[in-house]
C-alpha positions, 0 to 999 in steps of 0.5 A: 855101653855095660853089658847089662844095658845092651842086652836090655835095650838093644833086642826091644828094639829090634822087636819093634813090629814091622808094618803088619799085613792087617793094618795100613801105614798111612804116614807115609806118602809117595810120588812115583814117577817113570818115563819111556817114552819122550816126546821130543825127538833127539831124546832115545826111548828107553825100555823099563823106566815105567816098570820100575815106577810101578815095582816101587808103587808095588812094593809101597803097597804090597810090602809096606802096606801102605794105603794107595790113596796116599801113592800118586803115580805119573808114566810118561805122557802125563810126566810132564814138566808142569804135571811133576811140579804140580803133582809134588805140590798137591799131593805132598806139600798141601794133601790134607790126608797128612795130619802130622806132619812130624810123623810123615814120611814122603818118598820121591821116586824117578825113573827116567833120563838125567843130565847135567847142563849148563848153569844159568848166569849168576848161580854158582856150581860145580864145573858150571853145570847143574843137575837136571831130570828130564820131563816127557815134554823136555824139548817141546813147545808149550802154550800159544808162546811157543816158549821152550820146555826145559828140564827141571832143575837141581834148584827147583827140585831141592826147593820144593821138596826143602819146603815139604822137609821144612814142615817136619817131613822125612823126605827120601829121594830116589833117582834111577836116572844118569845125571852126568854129561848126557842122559843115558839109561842104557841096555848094554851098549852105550847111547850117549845123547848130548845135553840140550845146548839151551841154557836154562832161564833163571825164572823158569819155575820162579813162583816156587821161591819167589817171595819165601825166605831163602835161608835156613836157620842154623840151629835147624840145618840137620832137621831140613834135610832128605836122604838122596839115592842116586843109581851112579855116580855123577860120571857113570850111566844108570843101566837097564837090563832084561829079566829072565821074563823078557821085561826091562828094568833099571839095574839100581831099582831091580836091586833096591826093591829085593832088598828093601823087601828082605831087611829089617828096615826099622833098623836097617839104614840107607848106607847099609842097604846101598853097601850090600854086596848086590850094588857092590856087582853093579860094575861100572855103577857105583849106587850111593846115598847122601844126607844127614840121615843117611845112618838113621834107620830106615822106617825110623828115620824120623827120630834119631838114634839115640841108643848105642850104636848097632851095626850090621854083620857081614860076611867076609866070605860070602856063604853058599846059597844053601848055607847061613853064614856061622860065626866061625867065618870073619865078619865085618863091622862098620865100626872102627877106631874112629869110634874107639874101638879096641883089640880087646873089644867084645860085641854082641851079635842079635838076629833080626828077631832081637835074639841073642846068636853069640859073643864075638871078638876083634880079630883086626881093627881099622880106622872104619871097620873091624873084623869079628870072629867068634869062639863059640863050639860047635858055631852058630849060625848068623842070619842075614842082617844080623846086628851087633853091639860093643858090649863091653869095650874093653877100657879105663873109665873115665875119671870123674870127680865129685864132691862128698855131698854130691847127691847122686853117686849111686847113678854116676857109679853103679855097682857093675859086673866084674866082666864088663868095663864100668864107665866112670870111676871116681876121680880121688883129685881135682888133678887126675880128673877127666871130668868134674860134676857137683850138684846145686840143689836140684841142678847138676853142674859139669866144670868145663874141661878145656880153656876153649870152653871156658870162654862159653861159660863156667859149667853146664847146669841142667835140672836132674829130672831124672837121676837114672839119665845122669850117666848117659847126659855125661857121656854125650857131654865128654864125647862132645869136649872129645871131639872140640879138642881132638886136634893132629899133631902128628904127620899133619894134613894141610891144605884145607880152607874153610871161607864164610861169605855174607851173600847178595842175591836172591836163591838160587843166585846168592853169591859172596858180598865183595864189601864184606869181610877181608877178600869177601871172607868174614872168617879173621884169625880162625874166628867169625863174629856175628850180629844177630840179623833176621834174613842176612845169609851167608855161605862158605866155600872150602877150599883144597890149596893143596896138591892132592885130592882130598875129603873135607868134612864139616860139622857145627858143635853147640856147646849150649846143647853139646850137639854135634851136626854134620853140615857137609859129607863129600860122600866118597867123592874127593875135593880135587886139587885147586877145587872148591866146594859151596855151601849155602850157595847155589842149589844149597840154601843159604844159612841165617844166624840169627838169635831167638828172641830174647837171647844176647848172644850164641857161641859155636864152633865149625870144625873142618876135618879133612883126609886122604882117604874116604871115610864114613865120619857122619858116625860121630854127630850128635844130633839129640843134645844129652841134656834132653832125656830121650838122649840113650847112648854115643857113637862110640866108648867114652876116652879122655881129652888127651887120648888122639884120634886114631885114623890108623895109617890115613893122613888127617887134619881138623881146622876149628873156627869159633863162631860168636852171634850177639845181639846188636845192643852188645857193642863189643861185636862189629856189625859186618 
């Protein structure tokens, strides 16, 4: 982005007013639930569960001013199976007081114990174990039956919080509880409980599935979706401590809430909060986040980044309490060569009121980072959670050819500053081209660039509604064919595969069709063809055949929109060798590819990448299509299809499988 657009775009959005002291924020609504106290015996109390219910209630209240009849909170004798289900039904799914559901945002809280326990027949999971919470009357007798009081699971927990996502919710789920192989919050010596030995039954809880559609349509993925923060990974314990003032509390909630109260959360995300050095020193308790919207912005979270991109500066060196940071020190930004980042590259650091600070410049460059510096005499002092933006990346412009009469070159080719960089330059032949755009009438129409994308259609044409949009609809087109063709030639990474299952079975039981496909797989020779089929559901598995553990990603690119949706993030946990990871299956909904109506058929394109080291690739989606005009910037600089992927000295590959769905009536796609 020029340097003229940061300085315009990028402050206002800062200055968007964060929740006022006068006013009340009744889009959002919660439901805060902690438990100390359990019932059962073989079940160890714990110490600050309640108290951290009741700081996020406060926090909900105080700092986000919201209105407390929107916040329902439940503590231990009330927090019962029945009581928790029920609750989230009342007061999230079916409350009245949420008028749009587009703009509301629901938070889930739980403080208490977790575990892991054994699947019941017939649902696929990981190791064979599902994620519980533990209700206050886990282990009880409920009812003149005397049946068993279970805990809740993973599957019922996702699916009733799914159904409130599916209406157009955000929802964010915050889990201060263990969910490794016992249910431990522990103080500081370890107490260990082993998991009930009871097996779950299948149709506990079944009314919250039972006669609702099991699959989400794919085109709607990314929009039914919700932000989890655990407190630990799946093998450690959330821990409690004592406060100087002699009360407990969980170490992730004790931290979370002071910095949720410091940050700009309206454009602070849920990565850059739980990467913040306080979680960093919660030793032997790795916090993290998973989702979609994982890197939209906190209390915007609703609507998605569109601009280009902010990222939040951090201090190499951590500053003396007395002392802001200054911009003589290094700094780190969450942004690499993956996003095109040069040695030459400035940015443009912003306080968090949307002020200009200073200019910096690379020092060093990493495939996910880079580190900043600045040059201004005597330094400027940087705040804590200050921004910066690429401000002019440094590069060769794209080649764009148009024709003599093509009608809008003064917005494709705007005169720019001989400082910055220009975007797109104009192409003097059909040859050197890294793009080609004309125009029919009222319509623009970009030539595909690849042989691949030839088979999805002669060119894009989209009305000019707005000329002025021109430059960052091509933008979002070339990131999109960038991304489709990037490919490794060079020190490959194999040993990734990627099946798609046509499912039996009803949720959370749907499991692979073994009449369908070869060996139950529909992929054949890196190509899956569909019929449009309203309620079919498939699944896929990936697959690491290899001898390491490795990262697979997976996104579904749209060439009728040139979206680009991350469909799974292993979110710092790798594919062990021999494992296999599920989608669609299992807790995970099933997917349906279905046409709309009136539509003969649809072509898309899963690309699995896979590497040896962990890394944020979430960064690259495009999840508003550049057509649309709310569509403002890309992840990263614009480069040609033949530039390569720089993951530096990580070891990488990408398989692409092309996805076709027709219409019945076409006879040229086999019915599976």
């Amino acid at each position: 982005m020029a340097f003229n657009n940061v300085a315009r775009n990028y402050p206002d959005r800062l200055r968007s007013p964060r929740l006022q002291s006068n006013s009340e924020n009744s889009s959002i609504f919660a439901v805060a639930i902690g438990i100390d106290h359990y019932t059962a015996e073989g079940i160890p109390n714990l110490q600050g569960a309640v108290n951290d219910a009741r700081a996020f209630e406060k926090f909900l209240v105080e700092d986000l001013h919201i209105p407390g009849r929107n916040i329902a909170l439940l503590t231990d004798k009330s927090a019962t199976h029945i009581g928790i289900l029920s609750l989230i039904r009342s007061h999230l799914r079916d409350n009245p007081d949420i008028l749009d559901r587009r703009e509301a945002t629901i938070f889930f809280f739980f403080a208490g114990h977790g575990s892991r326990v054994e699947a019941p027949e017939g649902v696929i999971a990981p190791d064979g174990q599902i994620e519980v919470i533990c209700p206050v009357d886990e282990r009880t007798t409920n009812g003149a039956r005397e049946e068993v009081v279970h805990a809740i699971p993973d599957y019922v927990l996702g699916r009733v919080l799914g159904e409130i996502a599916e209406k157009g919710s955000e929802i964010i789920v915050i889990l201060d509880c263990c969910h490794s192989g016992g249910m431990d919050r522990d103080t500081e010596s370890a107490r260990t409980v082993i998991s009930d030995a009871r097996s779950i039954p299948l149709d506990q809880d079944h009314q919250y599935w039972e006669c609702k559609s099991d699959a989400v349509p794919y085109r709607r993925r990314s929009q039914v979706s919700y932000v989890l923060l655990a407190a630990c990974g799946a093998d450690e314990k959330a821990r409690e401590l004592k406060s100087s003032d002699g009360t407990y509390g969980g170490r992730f909630t004790t931290t979370l809430i002071p910095l949720m109260q410091q940050a700009p959360l309206e454009h602070t995300t849920w990565t850059e909060l739980i990467s913040s050095r306080e979680f960093q020193d919660l030793k032997g308790q790795s916090a993290h986040c998973v989702g979609v919207r994982c890197n939209w912005p906190i209390l915007n979270s609703k609507h998605p980044r569109t601009r280009p991109r902010s990222v939040l500066l951090t201090p190499q060196k951590r500053p003396r309490a007395s002392k802001e940071a200054n911009s003589s020190q290094g700094f780190r930004v969450e942004m690499g060569t993956l996003e095109g980042v040069l040695p030459a590259t400035e940015f443009r650091a912003y306080n968090p009121k949307g002020d200009f600070l200073c200019t910096f410049f690379v020092q060093t460059v990493e495939v996910d980072h880079t580190i900043l510096v600045g040059k201004e005499m005597p330094p400027v002092d940087i705040p804590r959670w200050s921004r910066a933006v690429a401000s002019n990346w440094k590069s060769p412009p794209l080649l764009v050819y148009t024709p003599l009469e093509f009608a809008h070159t003064a917005s494709l080719f705007p005169s720019t500053s001989a400082a910055c960089s220009p975007k797109f330059a104009q192409a003097a032949s059909l040859e050197e081209a890294h793009m080609i755009v004309r125009n029919e009438g009222d319509e623009i129409i970009i030539a595909p660039s690849t042989s691949e994308m030839l088979s999805c259609g002669r060119g894009t044409r989209f009305p000019v509604g707005n000329p002025m949009h021109l430059p960052e609809a091509i933008a979002g087109i070339a990131h999109f064919e960038y991304l489709f063709a990037c490919c490794n030639k060079v020190d490959r990474l194999e040993g990734i595969e990627l099946e798609m299952h046509r499912l039996q079975g009803e949720y959370p039981r749907c499991k692979p069709d073994p009449s369908i496909g070869h060996d139950r797989n529909v992929v054949s020779n890196g190509e899956v063809q569909l019929v449009s089929e309203k309620g079919a559901k498939y699944g896929f598995e990936i697959r690491n055949t290899s001898s390491e553990d490795l990262f697979p990603y997976l996104f579904y690119l749209d060439p009728q929109t040139f979206t680009i949706e991350q469909w799974y993030s292993p979110a710092g946990a790798p594919l062990q060798s021999g494992g296999i990871v599920t989608l669609g299956m299992g807790s995970d909904r099933a997917f349906e590819f279905a046409l709309s109506p009136g539509e003969l058929s649809s072509s898309g394109f899963l690309k699995l990448f896979v590497t040896d080291e962990y890394i944020e690739l979430g960064r690259i989606q495009q999840i508003v299509s550049p057509l649309d005009e709310r569509f403002e910037g890309i992840a990263g600089r614009l480069r040609p299809l033949h530039e390569s992927l720089d993951f530096g000295s990580m070891r990488w590959d990408v398989l692409t499988v092309a996805l076709t769905v027709a219409a019945e009536s076409d006879g040229n796609i086999p019915k599976n």
